[in-house]
C-alpha positions as CSV (number, residue, x, y, z in Angstrom):
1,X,-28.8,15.9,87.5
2,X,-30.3,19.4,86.8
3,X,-31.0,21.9,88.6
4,X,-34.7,22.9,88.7
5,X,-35.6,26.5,88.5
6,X,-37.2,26.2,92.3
7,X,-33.9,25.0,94.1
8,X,-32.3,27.3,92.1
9,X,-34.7,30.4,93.5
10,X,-34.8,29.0,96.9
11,X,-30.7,28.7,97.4
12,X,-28.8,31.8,97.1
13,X,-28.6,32.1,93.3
14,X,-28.2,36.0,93.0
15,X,-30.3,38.7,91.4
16,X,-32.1,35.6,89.5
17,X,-32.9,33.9,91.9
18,X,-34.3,37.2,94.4
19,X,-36.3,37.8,91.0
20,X,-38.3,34.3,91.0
21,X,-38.8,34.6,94.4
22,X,-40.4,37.9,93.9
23,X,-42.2,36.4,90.8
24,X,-43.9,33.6,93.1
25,X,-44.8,35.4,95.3
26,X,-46.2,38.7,93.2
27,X,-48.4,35.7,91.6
28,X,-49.5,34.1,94.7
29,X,-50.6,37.2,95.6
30,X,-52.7,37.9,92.9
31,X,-54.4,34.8,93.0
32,X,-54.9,35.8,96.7
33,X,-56.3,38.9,96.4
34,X,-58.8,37.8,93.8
35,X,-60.1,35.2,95.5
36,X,-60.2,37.7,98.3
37,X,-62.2,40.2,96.0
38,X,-64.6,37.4,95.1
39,X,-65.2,36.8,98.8
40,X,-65.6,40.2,99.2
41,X,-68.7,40.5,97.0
42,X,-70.2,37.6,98.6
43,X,-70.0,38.9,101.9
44,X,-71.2,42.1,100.4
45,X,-74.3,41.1,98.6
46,X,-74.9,38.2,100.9
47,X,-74.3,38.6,104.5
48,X,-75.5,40.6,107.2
49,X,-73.1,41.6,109.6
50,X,-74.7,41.5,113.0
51,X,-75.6,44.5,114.6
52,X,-74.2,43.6,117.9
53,X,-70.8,43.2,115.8
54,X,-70.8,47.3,115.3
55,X,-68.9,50.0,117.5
56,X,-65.7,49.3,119.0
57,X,-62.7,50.1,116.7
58,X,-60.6,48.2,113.9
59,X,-59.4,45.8,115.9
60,X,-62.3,44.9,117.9
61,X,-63.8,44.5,114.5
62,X,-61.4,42.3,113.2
63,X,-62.0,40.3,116.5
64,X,-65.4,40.0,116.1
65,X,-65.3,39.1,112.5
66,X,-63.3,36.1,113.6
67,X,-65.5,35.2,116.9
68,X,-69.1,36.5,116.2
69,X,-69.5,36.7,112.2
70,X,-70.7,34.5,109.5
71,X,-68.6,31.6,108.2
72,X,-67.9,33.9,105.0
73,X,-66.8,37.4,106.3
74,X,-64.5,34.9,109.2
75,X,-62.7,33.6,105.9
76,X,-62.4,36.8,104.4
77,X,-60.7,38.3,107.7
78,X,-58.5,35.5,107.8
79,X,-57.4,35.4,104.6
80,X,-57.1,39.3,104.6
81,X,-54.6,38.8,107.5
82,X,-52.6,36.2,105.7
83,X,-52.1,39.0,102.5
84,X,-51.3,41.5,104.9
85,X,-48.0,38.7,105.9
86,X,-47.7,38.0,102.3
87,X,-47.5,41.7,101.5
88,X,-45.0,42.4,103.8
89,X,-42.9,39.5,103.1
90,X,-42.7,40.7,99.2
91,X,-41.4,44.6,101.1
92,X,-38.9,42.6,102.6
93,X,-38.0,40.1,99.5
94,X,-37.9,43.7,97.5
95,X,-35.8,45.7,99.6
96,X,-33.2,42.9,99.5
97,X,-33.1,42.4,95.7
98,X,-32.0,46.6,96.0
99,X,-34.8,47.4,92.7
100,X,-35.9,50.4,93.4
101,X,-38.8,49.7,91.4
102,X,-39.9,46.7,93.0
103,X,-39.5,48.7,96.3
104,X,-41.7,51.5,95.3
105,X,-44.5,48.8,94.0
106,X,-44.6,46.4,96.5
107,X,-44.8,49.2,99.4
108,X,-47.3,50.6,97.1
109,X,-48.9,46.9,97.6
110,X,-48.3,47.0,101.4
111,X,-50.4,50.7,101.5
112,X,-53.3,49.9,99.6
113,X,-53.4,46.4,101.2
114,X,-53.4,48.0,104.8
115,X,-56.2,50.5,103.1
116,X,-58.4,47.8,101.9
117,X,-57.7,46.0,105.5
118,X,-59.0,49.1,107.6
119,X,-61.3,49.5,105.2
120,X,-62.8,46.2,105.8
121,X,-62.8,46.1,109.5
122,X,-64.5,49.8,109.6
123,X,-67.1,48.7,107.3
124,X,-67.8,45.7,110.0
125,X,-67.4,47.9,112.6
126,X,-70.0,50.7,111.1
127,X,-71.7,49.4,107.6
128,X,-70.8,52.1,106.0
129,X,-71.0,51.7,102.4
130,X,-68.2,54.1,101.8
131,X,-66.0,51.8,103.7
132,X,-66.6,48.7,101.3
133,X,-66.6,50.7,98.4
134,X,-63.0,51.7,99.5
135,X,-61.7,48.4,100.3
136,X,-62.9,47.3,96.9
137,X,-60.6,50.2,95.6
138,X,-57.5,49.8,97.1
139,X,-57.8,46.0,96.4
140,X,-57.5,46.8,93.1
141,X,-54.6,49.2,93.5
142,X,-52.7,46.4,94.7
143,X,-53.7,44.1,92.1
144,X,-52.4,46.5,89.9
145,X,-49.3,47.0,91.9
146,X,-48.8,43.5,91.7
147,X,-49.7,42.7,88.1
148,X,-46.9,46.1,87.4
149,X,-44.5,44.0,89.7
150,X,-45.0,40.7,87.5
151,X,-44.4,42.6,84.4
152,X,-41.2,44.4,86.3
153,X,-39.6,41.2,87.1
154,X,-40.0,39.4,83.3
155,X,-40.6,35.9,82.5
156,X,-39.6,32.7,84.3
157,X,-36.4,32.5,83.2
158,X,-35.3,35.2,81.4
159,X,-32.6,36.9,81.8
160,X,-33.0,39.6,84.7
161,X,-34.4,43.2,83.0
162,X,-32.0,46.3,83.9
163,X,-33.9,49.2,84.7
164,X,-32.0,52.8,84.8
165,X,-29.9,53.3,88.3
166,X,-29.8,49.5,89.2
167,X,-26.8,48.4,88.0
168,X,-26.2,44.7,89.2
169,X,-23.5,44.2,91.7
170,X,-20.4,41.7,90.3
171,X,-18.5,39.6,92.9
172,X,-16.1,42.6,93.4
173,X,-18.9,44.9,94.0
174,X,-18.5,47.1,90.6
175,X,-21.2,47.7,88.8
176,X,-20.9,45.6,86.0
């Protein structure tokens, strides 16, 4: 029977394998984030955040977002929070594969998905245009991070791309 490329990147299949999973999840990611972006503009354009929902701090904010707000900013809060675990989850996927580029750009993710999350919750918490216009921003930094990421890591199922000071490990543990 053969092996499918998802058992293959969910078992310990080596640099290949780290490099699908990473794949994955760059793409869910994206797909994440734009649907994120699209709620974004709806809560923008059409919803008033309540005026009893301003003052208190981010998390406050957040809280209120969740407890207090219209159906649409709740969603967007919650899915914000879920990219915020997704992001961290690629940091921690990309530390173990050791690619020093795919460190740099998913951290790079993490930052301007943090941004884009205080960003958020200070525009709920004062209406600040500036606020929205920067969570706008950094959402597309880390779209950008993660479309870099996607093109980093190659096609499904090619061959893993070497990039300059990340030799792959043998067995033996000599660069090979």
């Amino acid at each position: 029977m053969a092996d499918s490329g998802l058992t293959q990147a969910r078992g310990t299949a080596g640099p290949a394998g780290q490099l699908e999973i990473i794949r994955r999840t760059s793409f869910g990611m994206t797909v994440a984030l734009l649907i994120q972006y699209a709620l974004g503009m709806v809560v923008n354009l059409y919803v008033t955040v309540p005026a009893r929902d301003q003052g208190g701090g981010v998390l406050t904010a957040i809280g209120r977002a969740f407890a207090n707000g219209p159906v649409a900013l709740a969603i967007h809060a919650g899915l914000g929070l879920l990219i915020v675990l997704g992001t961290i989850s690629l940091v921690v996927r990309s530390v173990a594969s050791r690619r020093r580029p795919l460190i740099w750009l998913s951290s790079l993710t993490l930052l301007a998905v943090l941004g884009a999350a205080f960003n958020g919750a200070a525009f709920v918490n004062s209406g600040n245009d500036g606020a929205s216009l920067g969570m706008a921003l950094l959402t597309g930094v880390a779209l950008l991070c993660l479309a870099l990421t996607l093109y980093v890591t190659g096609a499904p199922g090619a061959a893993p791309p070497t990039v300059r000071g990340t030799a792959e490990r043998s067995s033996t543990g000599r660069a090979s």
